[in-house]
Each structure stands twice: as structure tokens, then as C-alpha cells.
TORTORBA-275121 format. One record per residue: residue number from 1; residue in three letters; x, y, z of N, C-alpha, C in turn. Coordinates in steps of 0.2 Angstrom, whole numbers. Example, Ala and Ser with C-alpha at 12.3 -4.5 7.8 and 13.67 -1.06 7.14 Angstrom:
// TORTORBA-275121
R_1_ALA_66_-28_39_62_-22_39_66_-16_39;
R_2_SER_64_-11_35_68_-5_36_64_0_39;
This chain:
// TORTORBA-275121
R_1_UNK_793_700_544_792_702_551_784_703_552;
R_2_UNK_782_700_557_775_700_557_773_708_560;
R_3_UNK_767_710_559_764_717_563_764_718_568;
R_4_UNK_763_724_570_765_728_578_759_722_582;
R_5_UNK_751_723_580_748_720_584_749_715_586;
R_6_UNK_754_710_582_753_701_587_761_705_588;
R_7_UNK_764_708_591_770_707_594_767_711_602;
R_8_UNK_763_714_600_761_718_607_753_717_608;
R_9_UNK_755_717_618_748_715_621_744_721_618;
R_10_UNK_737_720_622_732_727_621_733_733_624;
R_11_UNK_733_738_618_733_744_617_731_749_625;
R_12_UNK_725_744_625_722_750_629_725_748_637;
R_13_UNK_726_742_637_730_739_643_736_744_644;
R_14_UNK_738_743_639_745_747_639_746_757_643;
R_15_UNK_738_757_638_737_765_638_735_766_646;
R_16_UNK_731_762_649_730_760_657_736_760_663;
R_17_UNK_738_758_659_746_754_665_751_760_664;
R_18_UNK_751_763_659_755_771_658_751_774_664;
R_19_UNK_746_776_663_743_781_667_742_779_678;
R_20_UNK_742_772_677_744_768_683_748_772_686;
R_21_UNK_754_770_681_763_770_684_765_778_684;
R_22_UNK_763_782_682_763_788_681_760_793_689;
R_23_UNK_753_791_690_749_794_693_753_789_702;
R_24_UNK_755_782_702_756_778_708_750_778_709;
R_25_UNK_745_777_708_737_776_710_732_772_705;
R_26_UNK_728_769_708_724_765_702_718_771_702;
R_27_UNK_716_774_707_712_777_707_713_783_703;
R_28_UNK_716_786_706_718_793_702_720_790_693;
R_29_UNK_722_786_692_722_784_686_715_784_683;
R_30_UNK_710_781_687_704_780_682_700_787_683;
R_31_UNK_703_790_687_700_797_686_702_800_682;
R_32_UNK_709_802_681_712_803_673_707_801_664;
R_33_UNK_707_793_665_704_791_659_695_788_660;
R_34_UNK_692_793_666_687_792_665_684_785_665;
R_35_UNK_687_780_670_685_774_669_684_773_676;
R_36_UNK_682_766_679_682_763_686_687_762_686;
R_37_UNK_689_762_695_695_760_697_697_754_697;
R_38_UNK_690_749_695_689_741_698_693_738_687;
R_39_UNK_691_743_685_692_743_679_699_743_675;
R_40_UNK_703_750_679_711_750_677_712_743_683;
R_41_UNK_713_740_687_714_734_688_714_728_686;
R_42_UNK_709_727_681_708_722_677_710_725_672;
R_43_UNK_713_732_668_718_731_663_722_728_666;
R_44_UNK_726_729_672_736_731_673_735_722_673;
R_45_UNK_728_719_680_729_712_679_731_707_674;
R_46_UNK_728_709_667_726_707_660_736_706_658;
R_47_UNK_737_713_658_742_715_657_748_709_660;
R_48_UNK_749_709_666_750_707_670_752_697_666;
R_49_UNK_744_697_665_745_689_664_748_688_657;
R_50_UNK_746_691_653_749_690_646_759_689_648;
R_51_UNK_759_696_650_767_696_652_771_690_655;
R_52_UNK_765_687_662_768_682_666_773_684_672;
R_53_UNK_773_691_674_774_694_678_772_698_681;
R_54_UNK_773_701_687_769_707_688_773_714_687;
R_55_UNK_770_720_686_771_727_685_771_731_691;
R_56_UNK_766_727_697_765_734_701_766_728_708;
R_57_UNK_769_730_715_767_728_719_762_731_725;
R_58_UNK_757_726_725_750_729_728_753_730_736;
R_59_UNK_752_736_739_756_736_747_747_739_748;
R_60_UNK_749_740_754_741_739_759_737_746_756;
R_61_UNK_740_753_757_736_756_755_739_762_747;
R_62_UNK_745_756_744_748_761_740_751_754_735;
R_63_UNK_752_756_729_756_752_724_763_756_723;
R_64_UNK_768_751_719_776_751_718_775_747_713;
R_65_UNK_780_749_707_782_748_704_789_742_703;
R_66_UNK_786_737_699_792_734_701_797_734_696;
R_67_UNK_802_731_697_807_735_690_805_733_683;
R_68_UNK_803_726_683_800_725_674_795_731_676;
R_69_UNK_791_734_681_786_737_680_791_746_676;
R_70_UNK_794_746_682_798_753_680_801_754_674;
R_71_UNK_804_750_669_806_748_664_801_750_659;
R_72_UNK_795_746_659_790_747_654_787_755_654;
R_73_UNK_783_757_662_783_764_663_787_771_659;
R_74_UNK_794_767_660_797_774_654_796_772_649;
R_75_UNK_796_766_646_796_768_638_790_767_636;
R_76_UNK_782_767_640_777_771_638_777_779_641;
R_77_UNK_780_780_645_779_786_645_785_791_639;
R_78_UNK_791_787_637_793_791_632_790_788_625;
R_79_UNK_786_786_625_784_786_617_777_789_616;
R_80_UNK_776_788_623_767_792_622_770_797_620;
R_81_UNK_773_800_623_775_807_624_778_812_617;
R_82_UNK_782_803_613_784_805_608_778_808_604;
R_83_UNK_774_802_603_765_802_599_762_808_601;
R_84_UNK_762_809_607_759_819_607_763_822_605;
R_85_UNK_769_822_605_774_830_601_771_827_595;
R_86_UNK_768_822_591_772_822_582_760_824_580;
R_87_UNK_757_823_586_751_824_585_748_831_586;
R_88_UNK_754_835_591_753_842_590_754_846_587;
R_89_UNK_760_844_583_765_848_577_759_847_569;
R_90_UNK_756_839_571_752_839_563_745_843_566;
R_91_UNK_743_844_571_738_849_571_739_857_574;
R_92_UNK_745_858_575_744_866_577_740_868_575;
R_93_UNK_742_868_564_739_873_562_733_873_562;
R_94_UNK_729_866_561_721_866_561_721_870_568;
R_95_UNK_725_870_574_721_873_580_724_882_582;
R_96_UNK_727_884_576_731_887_576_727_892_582;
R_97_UNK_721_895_581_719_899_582_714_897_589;
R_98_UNK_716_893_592_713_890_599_715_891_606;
R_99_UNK_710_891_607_715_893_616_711_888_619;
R_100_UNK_713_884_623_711_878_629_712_878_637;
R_101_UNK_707_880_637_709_882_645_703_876_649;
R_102_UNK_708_872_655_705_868_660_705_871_666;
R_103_UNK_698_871_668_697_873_676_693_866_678;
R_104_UNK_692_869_685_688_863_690_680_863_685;
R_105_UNK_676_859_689_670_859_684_665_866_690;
R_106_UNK_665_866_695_663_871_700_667_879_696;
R_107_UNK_671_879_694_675_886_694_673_887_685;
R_108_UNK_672_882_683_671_882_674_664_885_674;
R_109_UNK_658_883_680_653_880_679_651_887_682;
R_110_UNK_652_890_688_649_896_693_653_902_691;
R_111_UNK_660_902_687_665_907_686_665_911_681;
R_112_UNK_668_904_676_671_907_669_668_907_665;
R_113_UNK_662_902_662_656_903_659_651_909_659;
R_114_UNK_650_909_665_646_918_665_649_923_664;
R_115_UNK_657_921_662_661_929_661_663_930_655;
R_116_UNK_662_923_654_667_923_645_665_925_641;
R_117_UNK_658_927_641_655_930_633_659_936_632;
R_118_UNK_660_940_637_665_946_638_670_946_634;
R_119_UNK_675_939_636_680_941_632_679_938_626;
R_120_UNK_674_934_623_672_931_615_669_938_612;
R_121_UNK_667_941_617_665_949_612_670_953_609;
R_122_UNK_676_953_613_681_958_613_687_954_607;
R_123_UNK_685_947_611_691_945_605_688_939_601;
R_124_UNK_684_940_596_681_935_594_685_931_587;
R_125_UNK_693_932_586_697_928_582_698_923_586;
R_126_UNK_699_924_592_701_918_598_694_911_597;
R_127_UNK_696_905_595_692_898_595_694_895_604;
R_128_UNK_688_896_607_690_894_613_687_886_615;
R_129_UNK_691_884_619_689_876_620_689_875_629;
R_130_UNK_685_874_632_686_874_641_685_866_642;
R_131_UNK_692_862_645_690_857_647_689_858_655;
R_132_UNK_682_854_659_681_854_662_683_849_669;
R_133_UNK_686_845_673_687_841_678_692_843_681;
R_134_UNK_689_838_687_691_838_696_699_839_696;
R_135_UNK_700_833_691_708_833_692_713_835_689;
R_136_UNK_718_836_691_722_843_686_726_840_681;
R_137_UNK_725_842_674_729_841_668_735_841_671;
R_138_UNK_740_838_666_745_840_665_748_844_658;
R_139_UNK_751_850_660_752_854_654_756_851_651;
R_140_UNK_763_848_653_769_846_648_767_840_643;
R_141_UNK_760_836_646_758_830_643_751_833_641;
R_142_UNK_747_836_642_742_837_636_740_842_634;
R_143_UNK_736_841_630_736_849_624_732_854_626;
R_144_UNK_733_857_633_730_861_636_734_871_637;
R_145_UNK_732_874_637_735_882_636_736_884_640;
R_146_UNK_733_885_646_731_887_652_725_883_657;
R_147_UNK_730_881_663_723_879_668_721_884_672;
R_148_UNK_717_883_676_714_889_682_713_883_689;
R_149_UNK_718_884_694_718_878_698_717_880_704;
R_150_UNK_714_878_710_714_878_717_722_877_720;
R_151_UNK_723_879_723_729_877_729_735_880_731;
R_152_UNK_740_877_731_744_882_736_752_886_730;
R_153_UNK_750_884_723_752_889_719_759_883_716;
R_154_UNK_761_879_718_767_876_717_764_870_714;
R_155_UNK_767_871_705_764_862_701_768_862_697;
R_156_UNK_774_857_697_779_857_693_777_855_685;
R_157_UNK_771_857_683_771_858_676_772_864_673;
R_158_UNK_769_870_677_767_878_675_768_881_679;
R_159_UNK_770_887_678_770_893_682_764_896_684;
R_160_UNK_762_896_691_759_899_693_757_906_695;
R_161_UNK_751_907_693_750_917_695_744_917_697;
R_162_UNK_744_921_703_737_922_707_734_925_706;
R_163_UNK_727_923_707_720_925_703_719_929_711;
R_164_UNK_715_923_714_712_927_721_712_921_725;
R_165_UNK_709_924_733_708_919_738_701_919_740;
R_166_UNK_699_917_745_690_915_743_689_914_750;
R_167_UNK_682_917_753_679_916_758_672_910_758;
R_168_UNK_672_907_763_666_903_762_662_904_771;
R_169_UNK_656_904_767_649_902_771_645_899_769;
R_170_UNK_641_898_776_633_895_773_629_897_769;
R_171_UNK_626_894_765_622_896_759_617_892_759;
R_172_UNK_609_895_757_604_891_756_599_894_752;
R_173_UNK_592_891_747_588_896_748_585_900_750;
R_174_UNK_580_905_748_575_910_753_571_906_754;
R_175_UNK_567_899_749_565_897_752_565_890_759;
R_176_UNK_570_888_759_574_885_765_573_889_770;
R_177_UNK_576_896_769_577_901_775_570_903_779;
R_178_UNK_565_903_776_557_906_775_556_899_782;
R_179_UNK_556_895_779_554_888_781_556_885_788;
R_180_UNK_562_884_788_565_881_793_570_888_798;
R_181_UNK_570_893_796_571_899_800_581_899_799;
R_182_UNK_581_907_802_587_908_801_594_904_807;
R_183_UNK_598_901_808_601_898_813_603_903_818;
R_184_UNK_602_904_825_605_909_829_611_909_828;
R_185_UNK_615_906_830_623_905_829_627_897_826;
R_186_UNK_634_897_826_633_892_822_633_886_823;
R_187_UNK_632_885_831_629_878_834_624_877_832;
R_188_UNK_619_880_829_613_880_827_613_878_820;
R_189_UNK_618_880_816_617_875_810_617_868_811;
R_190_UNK_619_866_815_617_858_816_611_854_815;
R_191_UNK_606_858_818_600_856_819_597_858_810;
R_192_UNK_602_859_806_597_862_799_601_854_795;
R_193_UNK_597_853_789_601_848_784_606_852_781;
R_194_UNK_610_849_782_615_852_778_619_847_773;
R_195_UNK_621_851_767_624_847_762_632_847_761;
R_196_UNK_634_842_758_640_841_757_644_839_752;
R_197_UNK_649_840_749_652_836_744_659_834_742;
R_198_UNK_660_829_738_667_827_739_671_831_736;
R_199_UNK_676_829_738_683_833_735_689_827_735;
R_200_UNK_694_829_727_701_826_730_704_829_733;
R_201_UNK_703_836_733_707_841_736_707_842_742;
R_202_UNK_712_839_747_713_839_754_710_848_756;
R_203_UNK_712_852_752_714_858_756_707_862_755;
R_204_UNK_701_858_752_697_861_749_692_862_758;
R_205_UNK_689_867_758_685_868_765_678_864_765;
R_206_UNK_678_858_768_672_856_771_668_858_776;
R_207_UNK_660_855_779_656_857_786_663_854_791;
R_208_UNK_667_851_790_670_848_798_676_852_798;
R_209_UNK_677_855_792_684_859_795_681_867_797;
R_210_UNK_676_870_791_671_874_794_670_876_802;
R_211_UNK_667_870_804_662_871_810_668_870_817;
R_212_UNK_672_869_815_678_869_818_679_873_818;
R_213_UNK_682_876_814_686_884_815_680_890_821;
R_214_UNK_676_887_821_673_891_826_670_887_832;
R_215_UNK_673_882_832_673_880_838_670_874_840;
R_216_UNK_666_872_835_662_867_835_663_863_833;
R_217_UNK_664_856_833_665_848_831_661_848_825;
R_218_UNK_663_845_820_658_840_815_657_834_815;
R_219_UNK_647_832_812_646_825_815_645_823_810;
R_220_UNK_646_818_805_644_816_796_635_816_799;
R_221_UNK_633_812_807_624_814_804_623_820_803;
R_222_UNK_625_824_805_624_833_803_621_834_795;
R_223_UNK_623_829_792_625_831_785_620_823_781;
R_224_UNK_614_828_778_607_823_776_609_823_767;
R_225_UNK_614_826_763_613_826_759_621_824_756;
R_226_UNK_625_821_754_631_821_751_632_821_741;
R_227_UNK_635_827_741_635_824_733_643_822_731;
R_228_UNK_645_823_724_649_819_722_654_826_720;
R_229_UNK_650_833_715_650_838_714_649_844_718;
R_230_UNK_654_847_720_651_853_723_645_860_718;
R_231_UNK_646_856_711_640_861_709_634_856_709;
R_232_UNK_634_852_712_627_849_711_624_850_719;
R_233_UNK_628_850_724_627_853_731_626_858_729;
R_234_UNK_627_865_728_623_871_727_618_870_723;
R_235_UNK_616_867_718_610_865_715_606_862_719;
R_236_UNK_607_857_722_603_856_729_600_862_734;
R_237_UNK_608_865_737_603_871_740_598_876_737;
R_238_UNK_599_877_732_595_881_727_588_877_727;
R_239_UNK_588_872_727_583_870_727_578_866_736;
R_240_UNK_581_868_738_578_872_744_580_863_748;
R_241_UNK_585_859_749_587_856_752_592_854_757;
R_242_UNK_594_860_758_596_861_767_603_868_766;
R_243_UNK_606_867_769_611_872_768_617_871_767;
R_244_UNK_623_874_760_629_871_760_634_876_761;
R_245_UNK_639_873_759_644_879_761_646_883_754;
R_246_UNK_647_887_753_645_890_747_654_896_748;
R_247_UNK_657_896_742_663_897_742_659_905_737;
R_248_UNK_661_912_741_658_916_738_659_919_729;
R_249_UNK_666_918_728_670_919_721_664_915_717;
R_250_UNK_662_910_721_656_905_715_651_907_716;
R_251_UNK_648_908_721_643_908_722_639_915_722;
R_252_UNK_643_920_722_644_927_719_635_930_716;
R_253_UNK_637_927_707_629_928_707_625_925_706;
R_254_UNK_626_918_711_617_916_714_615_922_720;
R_255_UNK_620_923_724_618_929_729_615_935_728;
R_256_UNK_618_936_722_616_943_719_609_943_717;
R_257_UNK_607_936_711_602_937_711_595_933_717;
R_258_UNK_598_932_723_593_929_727_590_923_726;
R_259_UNK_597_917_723_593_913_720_597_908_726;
R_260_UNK_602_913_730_605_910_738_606_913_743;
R_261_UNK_605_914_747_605_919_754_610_916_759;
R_262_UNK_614_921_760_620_920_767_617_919_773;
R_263_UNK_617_912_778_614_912_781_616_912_788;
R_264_UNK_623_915_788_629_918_795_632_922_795;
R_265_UNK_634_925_799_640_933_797_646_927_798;
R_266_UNK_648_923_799_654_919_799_656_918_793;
R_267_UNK_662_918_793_667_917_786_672_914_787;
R_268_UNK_674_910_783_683_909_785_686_908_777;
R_269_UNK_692_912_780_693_912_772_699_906_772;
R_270_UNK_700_905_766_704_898_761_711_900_762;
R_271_UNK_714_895_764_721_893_767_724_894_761;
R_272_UNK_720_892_753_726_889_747_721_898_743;
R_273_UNK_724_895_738_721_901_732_720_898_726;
R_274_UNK_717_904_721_714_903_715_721_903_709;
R_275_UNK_723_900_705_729_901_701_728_900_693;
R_276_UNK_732_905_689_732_902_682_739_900_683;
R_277_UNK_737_895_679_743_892_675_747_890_670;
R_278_UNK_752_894_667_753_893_661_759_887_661;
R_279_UNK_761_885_654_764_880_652_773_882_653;
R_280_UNK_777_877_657_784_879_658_788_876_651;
R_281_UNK_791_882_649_798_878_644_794_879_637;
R_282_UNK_790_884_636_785_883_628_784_892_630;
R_283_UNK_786_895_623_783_900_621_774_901_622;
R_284_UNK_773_902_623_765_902_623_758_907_618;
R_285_UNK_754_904_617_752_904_609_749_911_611;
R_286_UNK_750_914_604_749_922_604_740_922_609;
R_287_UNK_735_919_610_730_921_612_730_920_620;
R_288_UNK_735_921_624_736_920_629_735_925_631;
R_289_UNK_740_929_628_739_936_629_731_940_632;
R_290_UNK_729_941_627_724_942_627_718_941_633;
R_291_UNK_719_933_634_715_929_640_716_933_646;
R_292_UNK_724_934_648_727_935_651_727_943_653;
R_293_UNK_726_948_648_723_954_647_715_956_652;
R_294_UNK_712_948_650_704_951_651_703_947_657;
R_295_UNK_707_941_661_705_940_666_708_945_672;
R_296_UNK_713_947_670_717_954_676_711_958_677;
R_297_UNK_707_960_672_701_966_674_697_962_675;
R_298_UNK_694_955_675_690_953_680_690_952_687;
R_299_UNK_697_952_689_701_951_694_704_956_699;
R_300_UNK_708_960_695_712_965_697_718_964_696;
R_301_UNK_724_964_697_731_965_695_735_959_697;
R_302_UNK_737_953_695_736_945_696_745_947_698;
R_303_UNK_744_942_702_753_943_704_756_938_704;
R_304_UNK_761_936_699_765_930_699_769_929_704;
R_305_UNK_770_922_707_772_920_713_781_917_713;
């Protein structure tokens, strides 16, 4: 019997069209595996032709699955699945003593990184590992401990337990402020550049849902600066290029040390919340504990929901 390779198409195609059919989105797939969107397309097409059929039916603003397609989708998704239990079981012990925690790049980057030497002081048998992006792991499929997530607390991988909720305002530097002056009120942010940035996150506060809550319409010219990252739009403001919205749990101590200044008494506070998330249906590795221990006291007394 001839080898696995010539009876199966490309690996990676494969590993593509899993993540497709899993995700329903080409996009959100390439955002999973770090690729272009235009990219996982030309896997599943590839795919596609070798097969001689198609896997996914393209609809105007969404794909389905067609049934060769649904067929394949489960037996990549149970054999991946398998190859992660038989991958996790041969390195527990190498990671025996690791803890892996995913948050947003904004909340890794403005939150937990300036906190954590705290707890690497206190518990320094703990090997910590932060993975970093926009889009949220899945705990039942990848080797993560704990996430720290934005939203409304409901993710059928993990139990949720609330951290906090979060106020946001305008934010700029002193030297912005110096410059261009303080806005009288907040129709008067108009007339300042203001920055902006994306998000997958519907629920995440923008200038237009912003400037609405107080009454004001948003216009996208209002906004001279768009980034990709909301920590690269506070890097922006800090660097004295107009004013963003600045979520204060983050932006906490740029304020403190006046490397941001609040440029409204307006606030509105966040519809969704801040969450940890731990893994459903698994014991959880002794150094959770601990984690767990040392963010309540940076927090205050976390309430499972």
C-alpha cells in the first residue's frame, strides 16, 4: 500500500478548509491561522479541484457547507482533535509547570503585562506563556489555561467569571491638549482629529456609537487617523495625533503618568464586561489557582456568572 502522502491532497489545504468549515467564514478562518483571506480561498479552491467537487457553497454574503463538504469537515475536525489529545498527553509533562493565558493584544499589552511581574514574584515556580490576539481561542481545541475575554460572558467553551466593566473617554496628549485646546463640549470634539480603530468586536465602543450616546451623530470625516489595533491608536494619541477613545481599565496608567489626559467629563460605560475564562469539562492545572488568587486582589472579588 502506497504512503499517506500520495493518497491525500495538501496537508495544509486540508488544515485551511478545517478551519473554513469550523469558523463558517473565510475570513475569520484566516484570522485564526494568520493568513489572508484571499489565501484560505485559494487553499479550499486548490482543494476543491484536486477533489472535483466543491466543499463550500459561496452565498452572497456567507458560505455553507455542502454535504461532501460536511462529511470531510467532521472527520478533520475529529481527527485534528484526536492529534491534539495524543500531542497534549506527550507534552504535559514537559509543560507541566505552565500556565497559558490568552487575552486581547490591547488588555495583554495595557493590563496584564504591567501587572504580572507581581505575580512572577510571588509565584515564581509558575512558567508563564501569554498568547496574544484579537480573536478568541478556543479552549476545548487549543492548549490554552485560561483566556481573559471582552463580552457579554456566554462562550460555550469556558466558564465565565467577571473581572470588571469599563468606562471610556476621550484621550489625548498634553501635548495635543496644549496645542489645539481643550474641546468645550462634545460637539466640539469634531472639530479635533480624532483616531480610530478596528475591531471584530461588535460590542466594542467606537467614536460613532460614542458621540451618539450623547447626542451627537458620527461622521467617518471626523476621524483623520484609523488604525488596525486599538493599542496602536493610543500610541498614536500619545504621540500627540489627535484624540482617541481610550477605555480607562487600559489606559489607567498612561493617565496616571500623564503620558494621556482626559479630555471630557463624559463617560459612558461598556454594555459587555471584562471575563476570565476557564476550560469546561478538565480539571484545571494546579497553577490556576494561584493566577486566580492574584488577579481577585488586583480586581477585587470576581463573581462567577
Amino acid at each position: 500500500m502506497s504512503g499517506f502522502r500520495r493518497q491525500l491532497p495538501s496537508m495544509t489545504a486540508l488544515v485551511v478548509f478545517e478551519a473554513a468549515a469550523r469558523r463558517m467564514s473565510f475570513t475569520k478562518a484566516a484570522e485564526e491561522l494568520g493568513i489572508t483571506q484571499a489565501a484560505v480561498s485559494r487553499q479550499v479552491q486548490a482543494l476543491e479541484q484536486t477533489f472535483g467537487f466543491q466543499l463550500f457553497r459561496r452565498l452572497h454574503r456567507s458560505i455553507e457547507l455542502t454535504e461532501r463538504g460536511r462529511v470531510l469537515s467532521k472527520s478533520m475536525s475529529e481527527s485534528l482533535g484526536a492529534i491534539t489529545r495524543t500531542v497534549r498527553s506527550l507534552t504535559e509533562e514537559k509543560n507541566a509547570g505552565e500556565l497559558v493565558i490568552a487575552a486581547s493584544v490591547a488588555f495583554s499589552h495595557f493590563w496584564l503585562l504591567p501587572k504580572i511581574s507581581d505575580f512572577r514574584r510571588t509565584n515564581p515556580q509558575v512558567r508563564l506563556k501569554i498568547v496574544s490576539q484579537d480573536s478568541n481561542v478556543n479552549l476545548q481545541r487549543e492548549d490554552i489555561d485560561i483566556a481573559i475575554r471582552y463580552g457579554d460572558g456566554h462562550w460555550a467553551d469556558g466558564k465565565a467569571i467577571a473581572l470588571f466593566n469599563d468606562d471610556v473617554f476621550p484621550v489625548c496628549s498634553p501635548e495635543y491638549l496644549a496645542k489645539r485646546g481643550s474641546p468645550d463640549c462634545v460637539a466640539d470634539l469634531t472639530r479635533h482629529n480624532l483616531i480610530a480603530s478596528d475591531s471584530q468586536d461588535a460590542s466594542w465602543i467606537g467614536w460613532d456609537e460614542w458621540l451618539r450616546a450623547f447626542g451627537h451623530g458620527g461622521d467617518p470625516r471626523h476621524v483623520t487617523l484609523s488604525c488596525s489595533f486599538y493599542t496602536d491608536a493610543i500610541h498614536a494619541a500619545m504621540r500627540g495625533e489627535g484624540i482617541a477613545l481610550g477605555w480607562n481599565r487600559l489606559v489607567h496608567d498612561l493617565l496616571a503618568r500623564n503620558q494621556l489626559v482626559r479630555v471630557s467629563a463624559e463617560s459612558l460605560r461598556t454594555r459587555e464586561a471584562y471575563f476570565v475564562v476557564l476550560k469546561k469539562g478538565q480539571p484545571p492545572k494546579p497553577q490556576v489557582e494561584p493566577f486566580m488568587r492574584w488577579i481577585r486582589s488586583e480586581t477585587g472579588d470576581l463573581a462567577e456568572l
